[in-house]
Short mmCIF file of the C-alpha atoms (twelve columns), coordinates in Angstrom:
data_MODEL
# 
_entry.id   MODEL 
# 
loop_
_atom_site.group_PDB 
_atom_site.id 
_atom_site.type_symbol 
_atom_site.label_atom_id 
_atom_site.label_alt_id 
_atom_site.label_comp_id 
_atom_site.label_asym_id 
_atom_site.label_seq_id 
_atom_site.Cartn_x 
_atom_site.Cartn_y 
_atom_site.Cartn_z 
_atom_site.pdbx_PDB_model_num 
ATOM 1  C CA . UNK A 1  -7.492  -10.581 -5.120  1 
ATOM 2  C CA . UNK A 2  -3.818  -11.417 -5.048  1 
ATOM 3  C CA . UNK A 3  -2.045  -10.834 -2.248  1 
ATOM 4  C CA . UNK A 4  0.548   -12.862 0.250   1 
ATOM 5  C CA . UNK A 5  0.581   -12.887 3.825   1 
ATOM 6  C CA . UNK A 6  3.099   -10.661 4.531   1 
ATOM 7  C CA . UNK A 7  1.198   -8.153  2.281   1 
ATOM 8  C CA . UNK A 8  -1.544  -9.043  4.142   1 
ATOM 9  C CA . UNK A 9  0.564   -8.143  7.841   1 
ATOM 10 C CA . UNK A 10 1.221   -4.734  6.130   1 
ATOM 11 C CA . UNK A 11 -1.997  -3.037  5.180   1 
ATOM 12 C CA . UNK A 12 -3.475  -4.507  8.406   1 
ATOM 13 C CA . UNK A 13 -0.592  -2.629  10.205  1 
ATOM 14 C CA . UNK A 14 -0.908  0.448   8.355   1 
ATOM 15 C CA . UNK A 15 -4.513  0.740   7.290   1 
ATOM 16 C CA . UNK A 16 -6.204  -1.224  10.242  1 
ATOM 17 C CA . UNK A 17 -8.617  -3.409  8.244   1 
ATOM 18 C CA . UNK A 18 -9.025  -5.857  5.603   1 
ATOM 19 C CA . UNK A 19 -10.213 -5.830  2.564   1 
ATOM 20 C CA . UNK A 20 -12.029 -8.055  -0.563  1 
ATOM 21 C CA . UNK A 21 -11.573 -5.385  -3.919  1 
ATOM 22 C CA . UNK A 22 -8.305  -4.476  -4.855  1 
ATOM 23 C CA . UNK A 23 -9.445  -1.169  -5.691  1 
ATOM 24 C CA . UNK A 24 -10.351 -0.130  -2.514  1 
ATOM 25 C CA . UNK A 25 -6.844  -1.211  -0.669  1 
ATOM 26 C CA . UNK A 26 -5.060  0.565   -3.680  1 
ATOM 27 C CA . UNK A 27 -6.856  3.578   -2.879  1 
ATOM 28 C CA . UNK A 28 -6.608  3.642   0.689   1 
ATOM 29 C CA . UNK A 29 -2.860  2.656   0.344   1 
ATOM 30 C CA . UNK A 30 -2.342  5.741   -1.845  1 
ATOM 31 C CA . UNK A 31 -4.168  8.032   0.732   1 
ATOM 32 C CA . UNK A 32 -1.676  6.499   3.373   1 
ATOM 33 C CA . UNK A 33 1.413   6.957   1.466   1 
ATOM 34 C CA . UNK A 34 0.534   11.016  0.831   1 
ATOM 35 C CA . UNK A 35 -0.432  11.150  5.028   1 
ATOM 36 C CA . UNK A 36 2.611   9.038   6.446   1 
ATOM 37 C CA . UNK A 37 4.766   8.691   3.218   1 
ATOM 38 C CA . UNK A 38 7.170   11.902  2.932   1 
ATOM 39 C CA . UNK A 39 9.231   14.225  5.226   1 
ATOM 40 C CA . UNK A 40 8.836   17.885  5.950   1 
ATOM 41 C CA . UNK A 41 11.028  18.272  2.400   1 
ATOM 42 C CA . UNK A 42 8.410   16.460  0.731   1 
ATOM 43 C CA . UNK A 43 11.254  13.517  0.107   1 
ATOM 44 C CA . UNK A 44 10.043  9.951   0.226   1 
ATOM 45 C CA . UNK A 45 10.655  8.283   3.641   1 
ATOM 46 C CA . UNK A 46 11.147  4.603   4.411   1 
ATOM 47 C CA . UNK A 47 7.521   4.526   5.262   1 
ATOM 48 C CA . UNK A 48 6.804   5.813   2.008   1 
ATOM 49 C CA . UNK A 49 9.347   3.503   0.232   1 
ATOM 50 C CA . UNK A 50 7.831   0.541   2.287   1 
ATOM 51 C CA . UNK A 51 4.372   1.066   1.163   1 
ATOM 52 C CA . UNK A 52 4.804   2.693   -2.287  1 
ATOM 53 C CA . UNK A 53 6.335   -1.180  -2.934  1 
ATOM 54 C CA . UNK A 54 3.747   -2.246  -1.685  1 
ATOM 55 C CA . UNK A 55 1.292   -0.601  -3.746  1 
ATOM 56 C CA . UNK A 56 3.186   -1.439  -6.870  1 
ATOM 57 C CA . UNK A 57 3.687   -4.921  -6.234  1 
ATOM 58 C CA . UNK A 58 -0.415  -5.249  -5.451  1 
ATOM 59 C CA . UNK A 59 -1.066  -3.404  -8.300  1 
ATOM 60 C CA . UNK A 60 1.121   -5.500  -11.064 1 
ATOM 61 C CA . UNK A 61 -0.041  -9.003  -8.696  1 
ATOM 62 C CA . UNK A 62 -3.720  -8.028  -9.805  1 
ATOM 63 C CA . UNK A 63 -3.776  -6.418  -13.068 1 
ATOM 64 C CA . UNK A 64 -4.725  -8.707  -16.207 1 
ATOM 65 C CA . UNK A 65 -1.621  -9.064  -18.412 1 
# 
C-alpha cells in the first residue's frame, strides 16, 4: 500500500487505527467523510474537504495505471 506519513498522521487521527489493504482504509475513509464530512445543509466542510483529498489522493497513489 502507498501511502506517506502525513497520510499516515491523518487516518490515525480520524479513523483511530492502522491499516495493511487499501480497500479497507478507502472504505472506512468514505464512511468517515458521510459521518463528519458535511454541515447541517449537506455542504462539504473542511473536514470533508480534508479527507475527501485524502481519499482521492490514496486512491490514484494505489490504483494500477
Amino acid at each position: 500500500m502507498n501511502i506517506t506519513e502525513k497520510q499516515k498522521e491523518l487516518v490515525k487521527k480520524y479513523l483511530k487505527k492502522s491499516y495493511t489493504e487499501i480497500y479497507q482504509l478507502l472504505l472506512d475513509l468514505d464512511d468517515k467523510i458521510t459521518e463528519i464530512g458535511f454541515d447541517e445543509n449537506y455542504d462539504i466542510n473542511e473536514e470533508g474537504i480534508l479527507l475527501q483529498r485524502l481519499y482521492d489522493d490514496l486512491y490514484y497513489q494505489n490504483s494500477e495505471i
